[in-house]
C-alpha positions as CSV (number, residue, x, y, z in Angstrom):
1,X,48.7,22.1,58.9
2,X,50.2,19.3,57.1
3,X,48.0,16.9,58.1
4,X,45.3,18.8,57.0
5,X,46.4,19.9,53.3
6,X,47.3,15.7,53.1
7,X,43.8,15.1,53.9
8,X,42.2,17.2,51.3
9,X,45.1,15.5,48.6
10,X,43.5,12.0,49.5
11,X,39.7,13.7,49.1
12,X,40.6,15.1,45.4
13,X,42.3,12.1,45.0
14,X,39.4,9.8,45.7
15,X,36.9,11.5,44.2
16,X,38.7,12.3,41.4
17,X,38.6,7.9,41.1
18,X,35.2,8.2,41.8
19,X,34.4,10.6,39.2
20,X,36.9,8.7,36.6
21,X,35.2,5.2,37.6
22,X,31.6,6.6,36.8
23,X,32.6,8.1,33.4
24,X,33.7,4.9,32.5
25,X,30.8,3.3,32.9
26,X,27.6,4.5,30.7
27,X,24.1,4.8,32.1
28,X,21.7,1.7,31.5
29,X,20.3,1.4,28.2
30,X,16.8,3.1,28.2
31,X,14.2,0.5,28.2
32,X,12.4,1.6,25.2
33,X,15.2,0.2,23.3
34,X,15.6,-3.0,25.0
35,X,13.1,-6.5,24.1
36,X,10.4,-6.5,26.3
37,X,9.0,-9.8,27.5
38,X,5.0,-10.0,27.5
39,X,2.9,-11.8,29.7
40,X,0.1,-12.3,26.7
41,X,-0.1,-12.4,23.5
42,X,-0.7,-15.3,20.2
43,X,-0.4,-18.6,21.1
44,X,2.1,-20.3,18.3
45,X,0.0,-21.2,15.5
46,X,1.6,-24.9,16.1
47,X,1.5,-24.8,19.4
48,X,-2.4,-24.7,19.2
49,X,-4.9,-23.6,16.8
50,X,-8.6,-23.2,16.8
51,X,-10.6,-25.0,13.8
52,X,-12.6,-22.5,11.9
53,X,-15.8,-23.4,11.1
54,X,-17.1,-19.7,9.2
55,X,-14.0,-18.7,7.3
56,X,-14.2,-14.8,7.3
57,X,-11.8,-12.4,6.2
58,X,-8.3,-12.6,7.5
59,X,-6.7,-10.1,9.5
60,X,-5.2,-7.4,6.9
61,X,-2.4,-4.8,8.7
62,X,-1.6,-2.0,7.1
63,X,2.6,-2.1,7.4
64,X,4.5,-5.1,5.9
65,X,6.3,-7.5,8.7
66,X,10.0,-6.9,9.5
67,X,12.4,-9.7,8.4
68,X,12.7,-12.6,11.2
69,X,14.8,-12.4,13.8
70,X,17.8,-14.9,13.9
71,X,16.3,-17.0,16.7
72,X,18.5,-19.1,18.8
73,X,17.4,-22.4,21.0
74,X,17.8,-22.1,24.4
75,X,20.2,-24.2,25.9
76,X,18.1,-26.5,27.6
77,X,15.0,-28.9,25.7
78,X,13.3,-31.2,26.4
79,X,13.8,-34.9,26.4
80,X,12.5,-36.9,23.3
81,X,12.7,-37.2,20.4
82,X,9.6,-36.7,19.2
83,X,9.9,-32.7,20.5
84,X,10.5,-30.5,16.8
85,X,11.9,-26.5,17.3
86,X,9.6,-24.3,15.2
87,X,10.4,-21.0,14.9
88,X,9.0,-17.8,15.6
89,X,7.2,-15.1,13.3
90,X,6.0,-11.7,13.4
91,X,2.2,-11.3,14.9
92,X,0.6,-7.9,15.0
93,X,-0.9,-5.9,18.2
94,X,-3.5,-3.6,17.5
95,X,-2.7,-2.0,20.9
96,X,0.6,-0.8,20.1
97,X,-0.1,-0.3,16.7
98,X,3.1,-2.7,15.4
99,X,4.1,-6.0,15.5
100,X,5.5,-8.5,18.2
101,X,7.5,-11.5,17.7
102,X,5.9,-14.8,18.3
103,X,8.9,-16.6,19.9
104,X,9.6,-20.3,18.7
105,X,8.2,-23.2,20.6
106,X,9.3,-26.8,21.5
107,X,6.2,-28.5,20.0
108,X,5.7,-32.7,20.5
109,X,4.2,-32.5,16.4
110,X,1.5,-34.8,16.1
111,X,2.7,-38.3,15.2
112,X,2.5,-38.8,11.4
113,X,1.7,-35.3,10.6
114,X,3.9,-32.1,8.8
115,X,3.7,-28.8,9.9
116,X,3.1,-26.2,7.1
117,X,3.4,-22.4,8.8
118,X,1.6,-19.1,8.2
119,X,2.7,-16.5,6.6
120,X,2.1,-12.9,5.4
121,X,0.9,-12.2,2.1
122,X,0.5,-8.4,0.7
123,X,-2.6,-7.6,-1.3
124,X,-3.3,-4.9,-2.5
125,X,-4.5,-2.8,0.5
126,X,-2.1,-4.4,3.1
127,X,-0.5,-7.4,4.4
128,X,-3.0,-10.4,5.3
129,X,-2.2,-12.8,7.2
130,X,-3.0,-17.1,5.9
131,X,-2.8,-19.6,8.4
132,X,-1.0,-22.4,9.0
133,X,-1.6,-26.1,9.3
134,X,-1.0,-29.8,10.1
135,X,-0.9,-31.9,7.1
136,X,0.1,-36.1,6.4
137,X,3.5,-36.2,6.7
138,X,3.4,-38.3,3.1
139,X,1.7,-35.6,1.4
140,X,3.4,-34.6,-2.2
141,X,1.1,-31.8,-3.3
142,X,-1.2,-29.5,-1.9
143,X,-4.4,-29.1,-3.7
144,X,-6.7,-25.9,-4.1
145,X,-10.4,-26.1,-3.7
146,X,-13.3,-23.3,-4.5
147,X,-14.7,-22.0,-1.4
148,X,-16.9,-24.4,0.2
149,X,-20.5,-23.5,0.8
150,X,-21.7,-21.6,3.5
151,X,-23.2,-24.1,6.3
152,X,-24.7,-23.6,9.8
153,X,-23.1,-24.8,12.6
154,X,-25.1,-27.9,13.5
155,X,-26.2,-28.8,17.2
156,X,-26.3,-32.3,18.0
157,X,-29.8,-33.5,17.2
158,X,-29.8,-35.8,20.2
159,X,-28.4,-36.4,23.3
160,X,-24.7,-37.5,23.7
161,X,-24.6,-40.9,23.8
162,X,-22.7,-41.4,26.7
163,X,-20.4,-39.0,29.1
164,X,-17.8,-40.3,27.6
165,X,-18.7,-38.9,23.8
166,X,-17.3,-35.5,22.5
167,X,-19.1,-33.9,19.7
168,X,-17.7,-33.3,16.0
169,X,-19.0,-30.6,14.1
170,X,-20.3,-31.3,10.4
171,X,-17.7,-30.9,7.5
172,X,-18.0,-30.3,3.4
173,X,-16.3,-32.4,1.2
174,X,-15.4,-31.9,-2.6
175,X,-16.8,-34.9,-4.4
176,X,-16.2,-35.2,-8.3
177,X,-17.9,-31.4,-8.9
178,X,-18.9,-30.0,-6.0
179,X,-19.2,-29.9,-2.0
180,X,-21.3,-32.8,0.2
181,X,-21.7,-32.5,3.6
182,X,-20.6,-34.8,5.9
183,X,-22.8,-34.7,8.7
184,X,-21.4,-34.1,12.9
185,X,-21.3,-37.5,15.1
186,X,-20.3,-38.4,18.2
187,X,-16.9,-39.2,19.2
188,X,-15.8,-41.6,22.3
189,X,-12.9,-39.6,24.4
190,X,-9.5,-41.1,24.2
191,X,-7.8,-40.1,26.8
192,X,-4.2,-38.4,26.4
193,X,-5.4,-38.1,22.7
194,X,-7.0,-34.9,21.2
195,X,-9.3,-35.6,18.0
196,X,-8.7,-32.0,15.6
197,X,-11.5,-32.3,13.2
198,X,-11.6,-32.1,9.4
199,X,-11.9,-28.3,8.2
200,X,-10.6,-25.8,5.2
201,X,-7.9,-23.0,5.3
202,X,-8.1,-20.4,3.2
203,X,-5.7,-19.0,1.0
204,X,-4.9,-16.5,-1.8
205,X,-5.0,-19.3,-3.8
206,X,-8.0,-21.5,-2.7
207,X,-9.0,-23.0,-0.1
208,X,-7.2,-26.5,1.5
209,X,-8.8,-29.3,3.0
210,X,-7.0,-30.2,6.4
211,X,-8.0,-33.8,7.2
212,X,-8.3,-34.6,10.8
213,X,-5.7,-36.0,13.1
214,X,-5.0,-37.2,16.2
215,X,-3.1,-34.8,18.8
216,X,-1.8,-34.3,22.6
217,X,-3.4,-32.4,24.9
218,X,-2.4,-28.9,25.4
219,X,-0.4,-29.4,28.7
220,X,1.6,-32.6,27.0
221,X,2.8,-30.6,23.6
222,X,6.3,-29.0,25.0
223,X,7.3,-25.3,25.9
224,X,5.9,-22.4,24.8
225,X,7.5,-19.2,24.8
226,X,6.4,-16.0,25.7
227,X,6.1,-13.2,22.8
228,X,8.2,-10.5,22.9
229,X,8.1,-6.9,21.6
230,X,11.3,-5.0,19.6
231,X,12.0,-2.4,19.1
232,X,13.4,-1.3,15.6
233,X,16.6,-0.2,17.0
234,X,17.3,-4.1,18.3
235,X,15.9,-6.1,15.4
236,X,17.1,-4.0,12.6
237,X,20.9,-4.1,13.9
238,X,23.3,-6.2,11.6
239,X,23.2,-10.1,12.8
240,X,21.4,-9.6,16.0
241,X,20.1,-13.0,17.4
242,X,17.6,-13.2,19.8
243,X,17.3,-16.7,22.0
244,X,14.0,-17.2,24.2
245,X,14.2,-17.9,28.0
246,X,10.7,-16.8,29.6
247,X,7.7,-20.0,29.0
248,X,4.3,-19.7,29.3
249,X,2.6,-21.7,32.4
250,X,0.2,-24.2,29.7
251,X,-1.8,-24.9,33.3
252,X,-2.4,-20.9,33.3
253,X,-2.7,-20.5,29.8
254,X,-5.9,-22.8,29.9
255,X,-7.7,-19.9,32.4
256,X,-6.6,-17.5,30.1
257,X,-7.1,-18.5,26.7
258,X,-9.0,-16.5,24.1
259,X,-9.8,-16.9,20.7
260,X,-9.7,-15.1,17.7
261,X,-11.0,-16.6,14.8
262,X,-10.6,-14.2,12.4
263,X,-6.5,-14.4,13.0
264,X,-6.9,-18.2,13.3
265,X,-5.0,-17.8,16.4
266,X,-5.9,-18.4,20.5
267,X,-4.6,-15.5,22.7
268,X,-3.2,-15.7,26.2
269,X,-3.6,-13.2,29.0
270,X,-5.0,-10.2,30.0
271,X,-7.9,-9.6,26.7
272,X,-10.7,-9.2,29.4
273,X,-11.9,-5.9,28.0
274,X,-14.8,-5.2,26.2
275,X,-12.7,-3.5,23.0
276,X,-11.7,-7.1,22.5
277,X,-15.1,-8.7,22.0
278,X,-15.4,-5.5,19.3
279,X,-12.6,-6.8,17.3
280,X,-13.6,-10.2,17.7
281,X,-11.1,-11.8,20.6
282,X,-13.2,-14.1,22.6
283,X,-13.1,-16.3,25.8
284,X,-12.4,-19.6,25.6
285,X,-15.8,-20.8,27.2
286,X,-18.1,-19.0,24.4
287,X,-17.2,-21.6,22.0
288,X,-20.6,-23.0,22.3
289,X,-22.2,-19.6,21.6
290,X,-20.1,-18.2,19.0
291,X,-20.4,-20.5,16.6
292,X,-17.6,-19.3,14.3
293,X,-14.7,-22.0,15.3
294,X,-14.6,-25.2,17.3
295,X,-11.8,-25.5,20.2
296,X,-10.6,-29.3,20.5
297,X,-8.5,-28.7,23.5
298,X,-11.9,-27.0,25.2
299,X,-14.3,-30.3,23.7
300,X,-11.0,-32.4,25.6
301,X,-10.7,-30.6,28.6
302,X,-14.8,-30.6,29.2
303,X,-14.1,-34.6,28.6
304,X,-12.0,-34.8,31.1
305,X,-13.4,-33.0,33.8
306,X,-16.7,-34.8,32.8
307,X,-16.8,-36.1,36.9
308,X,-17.1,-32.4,38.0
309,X,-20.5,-31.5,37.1
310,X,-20.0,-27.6,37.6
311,X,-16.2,-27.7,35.6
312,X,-18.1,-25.4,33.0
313,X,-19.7,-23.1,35.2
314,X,-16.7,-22.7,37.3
315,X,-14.9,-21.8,34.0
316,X,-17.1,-19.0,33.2
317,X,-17.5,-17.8,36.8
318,X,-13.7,-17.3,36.9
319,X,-13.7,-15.4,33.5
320,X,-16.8,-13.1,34.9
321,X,-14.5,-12.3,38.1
322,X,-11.6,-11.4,36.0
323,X,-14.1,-9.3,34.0
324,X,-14.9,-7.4,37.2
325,X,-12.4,-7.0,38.9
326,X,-8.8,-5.9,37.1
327,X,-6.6,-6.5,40.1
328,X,-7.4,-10.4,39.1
329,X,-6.3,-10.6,36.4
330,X,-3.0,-11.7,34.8
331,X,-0.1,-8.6,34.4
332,X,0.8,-7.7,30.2
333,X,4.4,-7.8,30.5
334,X,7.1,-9.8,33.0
335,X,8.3,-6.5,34.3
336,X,5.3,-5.6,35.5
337,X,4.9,-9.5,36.8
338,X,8.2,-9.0,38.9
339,X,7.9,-5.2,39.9
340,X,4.3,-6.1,41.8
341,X,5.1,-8.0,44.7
342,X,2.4,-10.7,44.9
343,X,3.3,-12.2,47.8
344,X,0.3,-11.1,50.2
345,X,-2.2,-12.3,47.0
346,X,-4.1,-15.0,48.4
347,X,-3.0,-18.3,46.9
348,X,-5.7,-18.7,44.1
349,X,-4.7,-14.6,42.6
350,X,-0.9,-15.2,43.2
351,X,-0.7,-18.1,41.1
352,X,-2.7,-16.8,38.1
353,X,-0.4,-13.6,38.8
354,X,2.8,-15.6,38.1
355,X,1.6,-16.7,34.4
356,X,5.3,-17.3,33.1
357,X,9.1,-17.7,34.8
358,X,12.3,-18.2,33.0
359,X,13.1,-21.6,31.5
360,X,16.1,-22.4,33.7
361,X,14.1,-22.2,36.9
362,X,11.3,-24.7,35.5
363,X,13.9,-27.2,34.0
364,X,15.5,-27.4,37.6
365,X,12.6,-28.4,39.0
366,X,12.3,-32.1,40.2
367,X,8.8,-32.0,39.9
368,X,8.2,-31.1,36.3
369,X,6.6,-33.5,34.5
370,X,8.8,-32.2,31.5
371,X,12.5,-33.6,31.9
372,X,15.1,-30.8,30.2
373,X,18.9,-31.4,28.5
374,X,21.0,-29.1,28.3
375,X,22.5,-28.9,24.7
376,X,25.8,-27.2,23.5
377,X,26.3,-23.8,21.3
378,X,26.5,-26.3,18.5
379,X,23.6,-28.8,19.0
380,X,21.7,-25.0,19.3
381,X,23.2,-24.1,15.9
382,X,22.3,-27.1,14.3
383,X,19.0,-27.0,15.1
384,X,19.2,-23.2,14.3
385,X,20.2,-24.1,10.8
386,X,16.6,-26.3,10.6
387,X,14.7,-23.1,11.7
388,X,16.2,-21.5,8.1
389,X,14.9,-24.8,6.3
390,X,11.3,-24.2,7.8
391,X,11.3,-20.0,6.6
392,X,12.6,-21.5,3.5
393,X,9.4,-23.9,2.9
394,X,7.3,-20.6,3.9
395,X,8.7,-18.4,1.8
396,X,7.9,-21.0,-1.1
397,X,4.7,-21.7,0.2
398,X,4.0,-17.8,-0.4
399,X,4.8,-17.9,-4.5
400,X,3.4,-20.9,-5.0
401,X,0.2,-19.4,-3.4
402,X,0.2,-16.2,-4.8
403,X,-2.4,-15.4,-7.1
404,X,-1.7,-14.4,-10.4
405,X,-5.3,-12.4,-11.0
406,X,-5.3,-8.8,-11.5
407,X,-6.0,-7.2,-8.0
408,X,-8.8,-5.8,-9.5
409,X,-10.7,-8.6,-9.9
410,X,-10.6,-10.2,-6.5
411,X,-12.9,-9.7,-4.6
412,X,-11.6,-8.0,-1.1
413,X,-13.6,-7.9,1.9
414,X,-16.0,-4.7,3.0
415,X,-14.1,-4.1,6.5
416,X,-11.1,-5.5,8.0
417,X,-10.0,-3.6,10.9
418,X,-6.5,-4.5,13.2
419,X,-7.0,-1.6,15.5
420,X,-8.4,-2.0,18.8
421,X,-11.8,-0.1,18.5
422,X,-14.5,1.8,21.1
423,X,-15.6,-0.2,23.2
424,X,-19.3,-1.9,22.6
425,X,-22.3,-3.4,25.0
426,X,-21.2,-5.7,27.1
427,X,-23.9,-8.7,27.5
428,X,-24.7,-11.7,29.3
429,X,-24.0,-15.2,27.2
430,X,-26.4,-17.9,27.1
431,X,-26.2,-20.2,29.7
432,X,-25.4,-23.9,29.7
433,X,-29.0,-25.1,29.8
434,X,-29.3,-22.8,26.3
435,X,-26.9,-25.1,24.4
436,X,-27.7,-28.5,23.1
437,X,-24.7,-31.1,23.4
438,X,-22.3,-32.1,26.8
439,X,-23.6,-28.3,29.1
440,X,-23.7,-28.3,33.0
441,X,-26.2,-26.8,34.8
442,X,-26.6,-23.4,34.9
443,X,-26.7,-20.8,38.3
444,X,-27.7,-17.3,38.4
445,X,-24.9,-15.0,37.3
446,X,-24.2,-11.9,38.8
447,X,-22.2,-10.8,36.5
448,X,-22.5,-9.7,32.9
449,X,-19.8,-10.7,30.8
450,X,-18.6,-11.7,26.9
451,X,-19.8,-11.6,23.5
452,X,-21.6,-8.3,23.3
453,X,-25.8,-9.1,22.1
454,X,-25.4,-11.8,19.4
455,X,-25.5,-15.6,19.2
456,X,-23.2,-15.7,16.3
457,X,-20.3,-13.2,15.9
458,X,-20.1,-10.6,13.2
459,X,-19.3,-12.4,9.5
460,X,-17.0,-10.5,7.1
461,X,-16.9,-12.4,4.0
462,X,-13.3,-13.4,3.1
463,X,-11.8,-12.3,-0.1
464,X,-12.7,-14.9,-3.1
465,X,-10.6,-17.2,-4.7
466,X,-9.5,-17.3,-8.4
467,X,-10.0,-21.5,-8.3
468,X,-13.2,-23.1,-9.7
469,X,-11.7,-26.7,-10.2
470,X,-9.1,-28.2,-8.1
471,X,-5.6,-27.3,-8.8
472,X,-2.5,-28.9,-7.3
473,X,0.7,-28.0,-6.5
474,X,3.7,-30.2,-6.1
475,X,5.0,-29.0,-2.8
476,X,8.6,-30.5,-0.8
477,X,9.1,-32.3,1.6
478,X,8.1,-30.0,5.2
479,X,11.0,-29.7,7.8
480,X,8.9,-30.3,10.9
481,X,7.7,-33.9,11.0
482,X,6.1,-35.4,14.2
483,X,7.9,-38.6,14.9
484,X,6.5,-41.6,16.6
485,X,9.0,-43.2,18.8
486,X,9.1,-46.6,20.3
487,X,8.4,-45.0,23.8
488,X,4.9,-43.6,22.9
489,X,1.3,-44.9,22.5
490,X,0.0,-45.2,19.0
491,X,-2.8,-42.5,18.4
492,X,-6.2,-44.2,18.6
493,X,-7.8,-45.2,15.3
494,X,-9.3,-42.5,12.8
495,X,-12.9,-42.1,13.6
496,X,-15.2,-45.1,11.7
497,X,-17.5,-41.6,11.0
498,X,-14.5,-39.4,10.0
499,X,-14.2,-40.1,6.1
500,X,-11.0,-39.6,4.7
501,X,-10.6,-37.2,2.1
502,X,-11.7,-37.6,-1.8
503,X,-10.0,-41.4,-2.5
504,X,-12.5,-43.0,0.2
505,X,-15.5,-41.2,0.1
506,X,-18.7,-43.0,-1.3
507,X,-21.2,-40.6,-2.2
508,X,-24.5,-42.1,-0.2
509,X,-28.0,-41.1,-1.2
510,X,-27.9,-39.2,2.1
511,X,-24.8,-37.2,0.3
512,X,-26.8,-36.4,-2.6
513,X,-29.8,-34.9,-0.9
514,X,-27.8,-32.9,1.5
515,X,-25.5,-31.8,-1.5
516,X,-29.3,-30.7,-3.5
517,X,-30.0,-29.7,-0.1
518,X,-26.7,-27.2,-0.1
519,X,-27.3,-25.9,-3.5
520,X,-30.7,-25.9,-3.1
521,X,-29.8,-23.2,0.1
522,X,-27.0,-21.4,-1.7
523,X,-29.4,-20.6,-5.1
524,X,-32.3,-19.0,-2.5
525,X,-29.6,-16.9,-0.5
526,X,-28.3,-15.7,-4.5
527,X,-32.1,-14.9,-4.8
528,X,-32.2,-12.8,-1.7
529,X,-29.2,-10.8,-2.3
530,X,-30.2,-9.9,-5.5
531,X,-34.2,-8.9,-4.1
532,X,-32.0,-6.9,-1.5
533,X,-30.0,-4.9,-4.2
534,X,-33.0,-4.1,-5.8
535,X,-35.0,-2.3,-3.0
């Protein structure tokens, strides 16, 4: 009896532990309310950036952008110098409906060149977004030009030259009182060496000339870090910091690349459906059709693949599988990457399947190409403090460019849509032996895929500028500077064909007829606009 009533003592008295020990310990945090990792998403604007070609109307969000998270460095970066930590910024997802946060990059800047980010402006019916860009490193002031004239994108009139030529698109260039055109060439290949050509940005302001510069290829630029989404409950709370950990795989990120050159950005990952190509995201290999932007990293990569003779075709054949068939394609977030066991994928799936993994596993490997150091909490701070210095410059960058003309009188464009919309027709792009310029030869393809029915992509004129003569503005000096250190190559010389900007350009008699030629073009189109508002 008294073994019995000691043995039902011991069970109370152990589960009462039991029942103590899981009262002290509180349930997981839901995961609605904790940072969720993506597996696609923007691309840092400089990480990589498409050239636009047709400036159209920025994307315009209806809610203004939270204030930035205190980002923290991770621990370990990578070896040189010459690698700069620009920080993150809010992006906005038209599937959710809110923003995500663009974690910061390790970037290997351009040698010579200063970075000048992005930023959101509000207008009057939202919050646009104007890009961001390289400029000289030396530059003192930014100047603001009237929009440039409308122009064509212009095919190569003849054949390349040689395989080892890359074609530059034509440029306009303000001369004295108005635009000339300088015409598109061909460019010998450097290898190692990406040429980004001369184009405009626009701004509230006006627009600014970009001069072209030199750059890495995509794989050789540093770490890029995957986006992330908060909640409000995380990013609101008083001095939350938020350090990155989860990179993008840049040899992934190639298959997967998108554009969307109405955001000025490239996307990564899963944008395969056809509700994309509605709001304007395209695949990477319809540069040549959609002749709205030009990718340099695609014109390098083509380059240097230039002994595979079916490199392009295999490019688009691997977007029309993916297209096809959803189980091929990349996952949207890094839970779902590590909940779906890919290990009986055959090779070629499982390794787009794995499109990111954390930073500490990469920097351990021996056979990275990228060497890592680990840095203390307070080399992290440190270069935490420089991240404040860059917002700083942006936040400037935003009064300085902020128009002082009534709302009224700017013009704002007809539609500008975030939202993911219905999806449209889905139809088959031209084929390689339909484009002029570096193509491959073309199969029959079995399956339809990108750009839905037209050869250029649907133009929404951009909002206009208050400018009709240059203005300048004296600007500081820009935190991120690309160094040049005694280890690296010099970039290549600039282009003999690539005339710099204003100070060296001789005005030709070729300039003056295609500038009568522009004019001549823009006073006809005036013309038929004003016959169209009068039937």
């Amino acid at each position: 009896m008294k073994t019995s009533i000691a043995m039902v003592i011991l069970l109370l008295v152990a589960a009462g532990l039991l029942f103590g020990s899981a009262v002290g310990q509180p349930p997981p945090i839901p995961t609605q309310e904790q940072p969720e990792v993506l597996t696609r998403g923007p691309v840092h604007e400089a990480f990589s950036e498409p050239v636009i070609l047709q400036i159209q109307a920025g994307l315009v969000v209806p809610n203004q952008p939270p204030d930035d998270i205190d980002e923290i460095p991770p621990a370990e970066r990578p070896r040189g110098d010459d690698f700069v930590w620009v920080p993150g910024y809010w992006s906005w997802d038209g599937d959710r409906d809110s923003f995500i946060w663009v974690s910061g990059c390790w970037r290997a800047a351009p040698p010579t060149m200063s970075w000048v980010p992005g930023y959101w402006s509000q207008e009057a019916d939202g919050w646009e977004w104007v890009a961001g860009f390289w400029t000289p490193a030396d530059i003192q002031d930014i100047e603001y030009l009237p929009a440039p004239p409308e122009s064509d994108y212009m095919q190569p009139s003849s054949p390349s030259p040689s395989s080892d030529d890359i074609w530059v698109p034509s440029c306009q260039y303000w001369n004295q009182d108005h635009y000339i055109q300088r015409p598109g060439y061909w460019l010998a290949a450097n290898p190692n060496w990406v040429w980004t050509p001369s184009h405009y940005v626009w701004t509230p302001r006006g627009y600014i000339f970009c001069d072209g510069h030199w750059d890495y290829p995509l794989e050789n630029r540093g770490v890029l870090f995957a986006p992330v989404y908060f909640p409000q409950s995380i990013y609101s709370r008083s001095a939350y910091r938020y350090s990155p950990s989860i990179i993008v795989d840049l040899g992934i990120l190639t298959i997967n690349l998108f554009t969307y050159p109405r955001y000025s950005h490239y996307y990564f990952g899963d944008y395969y459906d056809n509700a994309y190509l509605s709001i304007g995201i395209y695949p990477r290999v319809e540069v040549d059709r959609i002749h709205t932007w030009y990718d340099p990293t695609y014109a390098y990569d083509r380059w240097h693949h230039r002994s595979d003779p079916r490199w392009e075709e295999n490019q688009r054949h691997e977007y029309d599988r993916r297209y096809a068939d959803k189980e091929l394609r990349p996952p949207k977030t890094y839970h779902e990457m590590e909940s779906r066991p890919s290990d009986n994928m055959p090779g070629q799936q499982r390794n787009n399947f794995r499109i990111v993994a954390p930073l500490t596993v990469v920097a351990a490997r021996k056979e990275t190409s990228l060497k890592f150091d680990h840095i203390d909490a307070g080399a992290q701070q440190k270069i935490a403090a420089q991240a404040t210095a860059v917002r700083s410059f942006t936040a400037q960058r935003n009064r300085w460019e902020s128009t002082s003309v009534p709302q009224q009188s700017v013009q704002r464009p007809v539609e500008h849509n975030a939202r993911v919309t219905v999806p449209t027709e889905h139809k088959d792009p031209v084929t390689a032996a339909e484009r002029k310029g570096p193509t491959t030869p073309s199969t029959e393809r079995k399956v339809q895929a990108t750009q839905p029915g037209q050869t250029k992509a649907p133009f929404v004129r951009p909002a206009a500028v208050h400018v009709t003569q240059p203005e300048r503005v004296k600007v500081p000096a820009a935190p991120i500077v690309g160094k040049h250190t005694a280890t690296q190559k010099s970039p290549p010389p600039r282009p003999v064909n690539e005339r710099k900007y204003k100070s060296e350009a001789k005005v030709t008699p070729e300039d003056n007829q295609n500038s009568a030629n522009t004019k001549a073009k823009a006073k006809n189109k005036t013309k038929d606009k004003g016959k169209d508002k009068g039937r």
